[in-house]
C-alpha positions in Angstrom: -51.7 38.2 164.0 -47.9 38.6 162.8 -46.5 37.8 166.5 -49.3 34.3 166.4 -47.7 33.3 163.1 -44.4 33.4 164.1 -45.0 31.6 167.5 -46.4 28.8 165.8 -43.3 28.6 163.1 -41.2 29.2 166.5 -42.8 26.3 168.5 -43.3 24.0 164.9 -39.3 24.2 164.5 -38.7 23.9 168.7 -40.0 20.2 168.0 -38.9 19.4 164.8 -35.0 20.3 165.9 -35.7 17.4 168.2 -35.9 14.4 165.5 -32.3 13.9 164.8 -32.4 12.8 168.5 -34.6 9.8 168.2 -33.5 6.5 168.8 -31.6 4.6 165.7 -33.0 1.4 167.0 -35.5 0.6 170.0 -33.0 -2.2 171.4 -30.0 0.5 171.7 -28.2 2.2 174.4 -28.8 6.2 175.2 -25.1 6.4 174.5 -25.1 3.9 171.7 -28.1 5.7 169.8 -26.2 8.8 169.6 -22.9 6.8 168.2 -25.0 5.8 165.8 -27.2 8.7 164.9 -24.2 11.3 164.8 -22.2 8.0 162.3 -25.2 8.0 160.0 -25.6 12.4 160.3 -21.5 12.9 159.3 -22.0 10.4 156.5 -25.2 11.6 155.0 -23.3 15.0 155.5 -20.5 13.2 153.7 -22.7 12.3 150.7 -24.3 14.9 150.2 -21.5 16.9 150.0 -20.2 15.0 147.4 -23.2 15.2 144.8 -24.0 18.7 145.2 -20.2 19.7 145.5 -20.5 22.1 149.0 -18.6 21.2 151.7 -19.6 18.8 155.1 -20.3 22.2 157.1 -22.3 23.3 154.3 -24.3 20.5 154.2 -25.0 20.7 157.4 -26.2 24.4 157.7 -28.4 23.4 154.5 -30.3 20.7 156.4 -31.2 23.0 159.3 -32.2 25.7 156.8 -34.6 23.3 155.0 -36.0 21.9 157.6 -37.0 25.8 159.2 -38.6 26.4 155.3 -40.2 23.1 156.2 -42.3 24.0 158.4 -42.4 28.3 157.8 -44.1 26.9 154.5 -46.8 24.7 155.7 -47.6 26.9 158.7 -47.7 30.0 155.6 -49.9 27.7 153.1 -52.5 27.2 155.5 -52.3 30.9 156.9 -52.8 32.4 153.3 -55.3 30.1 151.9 -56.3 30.6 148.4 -53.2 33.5 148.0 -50.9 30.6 148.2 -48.7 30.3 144.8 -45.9 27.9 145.7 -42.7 28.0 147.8 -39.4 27.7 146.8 -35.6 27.5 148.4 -32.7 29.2 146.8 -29.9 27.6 145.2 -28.0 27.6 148.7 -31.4 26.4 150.6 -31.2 29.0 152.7 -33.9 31.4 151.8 -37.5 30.5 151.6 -39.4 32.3 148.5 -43.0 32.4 149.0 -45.4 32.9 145.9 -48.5 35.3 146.5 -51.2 36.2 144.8 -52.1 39.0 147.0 -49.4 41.4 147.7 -51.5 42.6 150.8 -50.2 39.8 152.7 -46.6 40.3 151.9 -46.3 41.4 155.8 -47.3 37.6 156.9 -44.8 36.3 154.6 -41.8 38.2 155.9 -43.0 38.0 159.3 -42.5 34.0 159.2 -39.0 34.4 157.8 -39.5 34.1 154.1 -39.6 36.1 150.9 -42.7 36.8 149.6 -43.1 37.2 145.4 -46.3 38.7 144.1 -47.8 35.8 140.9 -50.7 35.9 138.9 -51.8 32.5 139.4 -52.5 30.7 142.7 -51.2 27.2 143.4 -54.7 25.9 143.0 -55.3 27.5 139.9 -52.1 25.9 138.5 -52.8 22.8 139.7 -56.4 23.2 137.9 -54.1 24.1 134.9 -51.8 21.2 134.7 -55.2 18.8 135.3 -56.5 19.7 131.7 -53.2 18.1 130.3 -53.4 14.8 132.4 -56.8 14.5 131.6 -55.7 14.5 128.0 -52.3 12.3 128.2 -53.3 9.7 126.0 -52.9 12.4 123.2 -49.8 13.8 124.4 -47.2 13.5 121.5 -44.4 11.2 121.6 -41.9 13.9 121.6 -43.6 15.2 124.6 -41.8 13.4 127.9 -43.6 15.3 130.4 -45.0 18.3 132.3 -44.9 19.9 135.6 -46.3 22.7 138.0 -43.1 25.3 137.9 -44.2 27.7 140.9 -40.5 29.2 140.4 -41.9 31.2 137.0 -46.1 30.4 137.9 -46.4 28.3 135.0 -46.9 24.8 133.9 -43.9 23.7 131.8 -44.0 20.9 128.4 -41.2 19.0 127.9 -40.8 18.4 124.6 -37.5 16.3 122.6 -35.8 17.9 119.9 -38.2 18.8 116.5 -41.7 18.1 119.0 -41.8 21.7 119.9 -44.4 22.3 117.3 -46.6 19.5 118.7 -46.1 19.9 122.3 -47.5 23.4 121.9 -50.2 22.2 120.2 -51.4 19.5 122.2 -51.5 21.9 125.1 -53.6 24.4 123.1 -55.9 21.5 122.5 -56.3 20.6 126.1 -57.7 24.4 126.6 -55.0 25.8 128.9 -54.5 29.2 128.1 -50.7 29.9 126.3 -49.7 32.4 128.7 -49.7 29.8 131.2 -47.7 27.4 129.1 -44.1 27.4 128.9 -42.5 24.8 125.8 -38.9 23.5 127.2 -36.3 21.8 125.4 -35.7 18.6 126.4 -33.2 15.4 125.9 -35.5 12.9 128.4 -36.4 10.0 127.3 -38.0 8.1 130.7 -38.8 4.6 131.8 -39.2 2.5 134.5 -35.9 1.4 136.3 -36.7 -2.0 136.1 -33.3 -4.1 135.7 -32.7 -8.0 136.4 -29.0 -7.2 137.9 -28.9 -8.4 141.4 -27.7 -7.0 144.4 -29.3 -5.7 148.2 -33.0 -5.4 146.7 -35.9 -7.4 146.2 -36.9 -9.5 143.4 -40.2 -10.8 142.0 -40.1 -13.5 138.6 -36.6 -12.4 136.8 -37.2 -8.5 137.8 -35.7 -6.5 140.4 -36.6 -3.3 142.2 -35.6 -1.9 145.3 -37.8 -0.8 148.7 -38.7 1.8 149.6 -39.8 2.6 153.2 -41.1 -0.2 155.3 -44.6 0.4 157.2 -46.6 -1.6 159.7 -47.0 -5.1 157.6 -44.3 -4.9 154.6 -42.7 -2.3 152.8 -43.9 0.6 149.7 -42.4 0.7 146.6 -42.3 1.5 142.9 -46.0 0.3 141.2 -44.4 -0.6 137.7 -42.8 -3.4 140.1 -45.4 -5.4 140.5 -49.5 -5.9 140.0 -51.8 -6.8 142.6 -50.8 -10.5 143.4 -47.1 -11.0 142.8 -45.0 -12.8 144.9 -42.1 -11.4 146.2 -38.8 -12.3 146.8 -36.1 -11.6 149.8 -38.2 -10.2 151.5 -41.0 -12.5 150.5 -44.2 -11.0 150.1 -47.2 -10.1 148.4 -48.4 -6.8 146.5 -51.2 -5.8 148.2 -51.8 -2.9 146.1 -50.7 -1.5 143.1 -51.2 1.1 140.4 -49.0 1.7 137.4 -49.8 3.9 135.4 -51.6 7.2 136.2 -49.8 6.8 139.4 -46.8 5.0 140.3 -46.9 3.5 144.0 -47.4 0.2 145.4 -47.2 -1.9 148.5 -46.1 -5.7 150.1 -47.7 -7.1 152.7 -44.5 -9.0 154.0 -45.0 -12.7 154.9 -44.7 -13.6 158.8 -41.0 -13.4 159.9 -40.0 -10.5 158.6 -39.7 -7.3 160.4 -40.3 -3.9 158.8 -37.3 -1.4 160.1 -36.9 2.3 160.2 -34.2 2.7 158.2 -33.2 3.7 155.0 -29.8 1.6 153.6 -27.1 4.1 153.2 -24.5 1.7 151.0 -22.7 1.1 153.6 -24.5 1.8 157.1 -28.0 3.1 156.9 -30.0 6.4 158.3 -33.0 6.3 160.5 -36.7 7.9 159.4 -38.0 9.6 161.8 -41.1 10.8 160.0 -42.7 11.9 156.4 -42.4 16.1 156.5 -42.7 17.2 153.0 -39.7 19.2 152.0 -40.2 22.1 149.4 -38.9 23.0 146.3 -35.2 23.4 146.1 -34.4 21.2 149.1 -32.1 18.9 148.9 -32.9 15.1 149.1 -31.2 11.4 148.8 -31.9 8.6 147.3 -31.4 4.8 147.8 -31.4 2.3 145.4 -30.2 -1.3 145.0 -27.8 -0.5 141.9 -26.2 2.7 142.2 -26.5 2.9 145.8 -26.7 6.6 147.6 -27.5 9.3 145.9 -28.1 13.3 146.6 -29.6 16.1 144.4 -32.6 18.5 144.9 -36.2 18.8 144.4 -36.6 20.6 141.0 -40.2 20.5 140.8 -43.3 18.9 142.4 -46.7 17.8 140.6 -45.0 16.8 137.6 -46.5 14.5 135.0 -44.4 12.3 132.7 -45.0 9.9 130.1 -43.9 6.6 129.8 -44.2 3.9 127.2 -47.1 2.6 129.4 -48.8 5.6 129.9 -48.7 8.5 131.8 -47.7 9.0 135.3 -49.1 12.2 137.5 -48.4 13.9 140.7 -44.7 13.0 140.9 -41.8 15.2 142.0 -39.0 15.8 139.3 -35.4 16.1 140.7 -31.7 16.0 139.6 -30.4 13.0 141.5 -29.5 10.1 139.1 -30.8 6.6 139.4 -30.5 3.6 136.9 -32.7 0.4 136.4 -33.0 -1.7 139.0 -33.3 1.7 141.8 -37.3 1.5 141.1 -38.9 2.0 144.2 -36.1 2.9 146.4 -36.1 5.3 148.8 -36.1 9.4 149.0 -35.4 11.0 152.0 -34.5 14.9 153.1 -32.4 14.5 156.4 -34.4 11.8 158.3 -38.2 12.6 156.6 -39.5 10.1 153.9 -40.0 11.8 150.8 -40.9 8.9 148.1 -40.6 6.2 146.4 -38.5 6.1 142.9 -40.5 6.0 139.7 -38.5 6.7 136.5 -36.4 8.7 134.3 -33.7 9.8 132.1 -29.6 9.4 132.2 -27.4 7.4 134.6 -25.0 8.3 137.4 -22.6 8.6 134.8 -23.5 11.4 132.7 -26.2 12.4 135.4 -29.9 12.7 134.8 -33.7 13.9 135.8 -35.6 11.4 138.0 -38.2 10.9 139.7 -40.1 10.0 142.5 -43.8 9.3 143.9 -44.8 11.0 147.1 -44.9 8.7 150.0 -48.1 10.8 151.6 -50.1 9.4 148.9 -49.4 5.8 149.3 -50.0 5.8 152.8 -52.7 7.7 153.0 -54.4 5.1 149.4 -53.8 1.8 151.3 -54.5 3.7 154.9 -50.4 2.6 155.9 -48.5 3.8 159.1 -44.9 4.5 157.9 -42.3 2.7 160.5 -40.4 5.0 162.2 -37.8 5.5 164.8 -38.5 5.4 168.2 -41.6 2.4 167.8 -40.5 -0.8 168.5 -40.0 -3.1 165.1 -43.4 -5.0 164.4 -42.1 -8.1 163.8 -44.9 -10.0 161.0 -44.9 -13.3 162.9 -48.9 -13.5 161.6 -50.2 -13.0 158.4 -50.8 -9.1 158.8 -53.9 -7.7 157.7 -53.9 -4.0 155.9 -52.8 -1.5 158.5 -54.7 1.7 159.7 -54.0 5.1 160.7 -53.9 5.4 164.6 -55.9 8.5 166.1 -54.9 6.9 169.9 -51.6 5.1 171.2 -51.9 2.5 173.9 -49.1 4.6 176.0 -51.1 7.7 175.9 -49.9 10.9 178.2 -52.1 11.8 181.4 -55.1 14.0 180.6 -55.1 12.6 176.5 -54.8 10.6 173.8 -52.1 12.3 171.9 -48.7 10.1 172.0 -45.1 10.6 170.5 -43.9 8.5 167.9 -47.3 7.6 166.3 -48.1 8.2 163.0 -51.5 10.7 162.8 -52.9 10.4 158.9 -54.8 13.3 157.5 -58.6 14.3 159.4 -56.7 12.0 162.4 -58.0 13.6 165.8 -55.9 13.1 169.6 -57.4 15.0 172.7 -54.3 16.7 174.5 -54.7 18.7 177.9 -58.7 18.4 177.7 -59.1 19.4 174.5 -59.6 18.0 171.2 -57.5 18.3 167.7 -57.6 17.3 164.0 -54.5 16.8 161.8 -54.2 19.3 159.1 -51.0 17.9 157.9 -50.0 14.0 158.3 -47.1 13.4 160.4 -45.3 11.2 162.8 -45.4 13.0 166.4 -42.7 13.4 168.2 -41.7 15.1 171.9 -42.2 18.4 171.3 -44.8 18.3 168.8 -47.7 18.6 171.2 -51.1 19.5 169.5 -51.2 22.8 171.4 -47.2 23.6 170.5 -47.7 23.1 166.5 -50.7 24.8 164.6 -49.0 23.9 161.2 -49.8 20.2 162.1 -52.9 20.4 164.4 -56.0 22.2 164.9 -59.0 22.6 167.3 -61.6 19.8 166.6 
């Protein structure tokens, strides 16, 4: 069973080395695609070098570590099932920690390449946890400016400001999570949407200003506080087709015709391509793009993290260290070319630095049924009104004997028949060569 695990993390990493090789743009030369793609690569290197103060080489080695934990940690959550506590990188991001609850299965763990760390509490069950607090987030105290799933101590963390320590534990005791689950942390955030009117390379809608986030088939995701159902947009124009703020924090534009949704993420200057929406775990490193402040690197701190703002409370986002200011709302969050998110809120400036965070793009595609634009499609130029996009399961360039195709975008419970069989999707993703149904059991399974 060892020798099956660690084919499949084998064969799952054999395709995903292969994404950094996709086309920048559809229209481009062989030899002008890997200009490009190597110009973008040395100056994301080059960035995030600078923020988390490592060297170009160091950066690089980082981004092939995380993307190995990548995909060791979703082939490993689905292997140990209800065991599954978490995963986290090391301050490096070279070695993968894996939380257990099981310490029988310790062998598995190792055998894939990672650490494993015996916990008391499964992923689920902190997950369960941290739902008795959402549910009562309308009580939360003031001094209380969020909470999160920490798998790196098992434990679901309160924020609380200076003097709300008192409260913070109490409100938690109220919601019925047990204490010894509970950790109270000192805290200086005071969060809030980015919303700015200062202009620059975003869009606009009445006399606000946010920034985009990834475009898919039809428009562009980004920031919910942006926009309700309805507004008009501005440059690109549009119209939010979706959108909920608070409890969550996503929305989406449905782009008027003319405007042509691109896989790209704008890099202040230059811009890097997306070539898919792998989740990264904890501890990985991640950038952001934002119409004020530009590019920005810093890691993923913590995932499933509520927060309150003065409109309510937002769940389910990822906390991180990179800094943002207002007017970055709904830009973009990407680890090396996978789309990560969309910006929500937070605290500080890229001044003094600051916690922000951001709303997983899996859940906004997979709400308003979206295909994230990637590279290697051809832009979809919105020349008619589009209506709301949907997942693909077949690709009109399929490959003899199936439907499976690269470069399509398979949404979760999809299914693709490849060499006579049939599969399901167990984890959303954009294919790519390599990543044939049979090659990766982290992504796919028999139907």
């Amino acid at each position: 069973m060892n020798r099956k695990i660690l084919a499949a993390t084998a064969a799952a990493i054999t395709g995903a080395g292969l994404v950094t090789a996709i086309a920048l743009t559809p229209s481009a030369s062989a030899g002008q695609q890997a200009t490009a793609g190597d110009q973008a690569q040395t100056e994301m290197l080059a960035a995030m070098a600078r923020d988390l103060k490592i060297s170009p080489d160091q950066a690089k080695l980082r981004l092939a570590s995380e993307q190995r934990a990548a995909v060791t940690d979703n082939t490993l959550k689905k292997q140990l099932g209800t065991s599954y506590a978490g995963s986290w990188l090391d301050g490096s991001g070279t070695t993968l920690t894996v939380a257990v609850t099981d310490a029988a299965v310790g062998d598995l763990v190792r055998a894939a390449g990672a650490t494993p760390k015996t916990v008391a509490r499964s992923a689920a069950a902190l997950d369960a946890a941290k739902l008795r607090l959402d549910a009562k987030s309308t009580k939360a105290p003031k001094t209380v400016p969020g909470w999160y799933t920490d798998v790196t101590t098992n434990s679901i963390v309160v924020l609380a400001n200076a003097g709300g320590e008192s409260a913070a534990k109490s409100w938690a005791a109220e919601s019925g999570v047990p204490s010894d689950v509970v950790r109270i942390e000192a805290s200086t955030e005071q969060p809030r949407p980015l919303i700015d009117i200062i202009g620059g390379n975003a869009y606009t809608f009445g006399s606000g200003r946010c920034s985009i986030g990834f475009a898919v088939e039809g428009g562009f995701v980004t920031a919910g506080h942006c926009g309700t159902t309805g507004t008009r947009t501005s440059n690109p124009s549009g119209t939010v087709a979706g959108s909920s703020f608070p409890g969550n924090d996503y929305a989406w534009v449905r782009a008027d015709a003319g405007n042509t949704p691109r896989p790209l993420v704008n890099r202040y200057p230059g811009t890097v391509p997306v070539a898919g929406s792998t989740e990264a775990p904890v501890n990985s490193s991640v950038c952001r793009s934002g119409s004020t402040t530009g590019w920005r690197c810093g890691t993923i701190l913590q995932k499933n993290t509520s927060v309150t703002y003065p409109e309510g409370t937002i769940t389910g986002l990822t906390r991180t260290n990179a800094c943002a200011e207002p007017g970055d709302s709904g830009g973009s969050w990407i680890t090396g070319d996978q789309a990560q998110g969309v910006t929500s809120g937070g605290s500080g400036n890229c001044t003094s630095g600051g916690t922000i965070y951001f709303q997983p793009i899996s859940e906004i595609l997979s709400v308003y049924n979206l295909r994230l634009t990637v590279s290697g499609n051809p832009p979809s130029s919105t020349t008619t009104t589009p209506t709301t996009p949907t997942s693909p399961t077949t690709s009109t360039s399929n490959p003899p004997g199936g439907t499976w195709a690269p470069y399509t975008y398979y949404g979760s419970g999809a299914t693709a028949s490849y060499g006579g069989s049939n599969y399901r999707v167990i984890q959303p993703h954009t294919s790519m060569p390599g990543w044939e149904p049979p090659n990766v059991p982290a992504l796919w399974e028999l139907a």
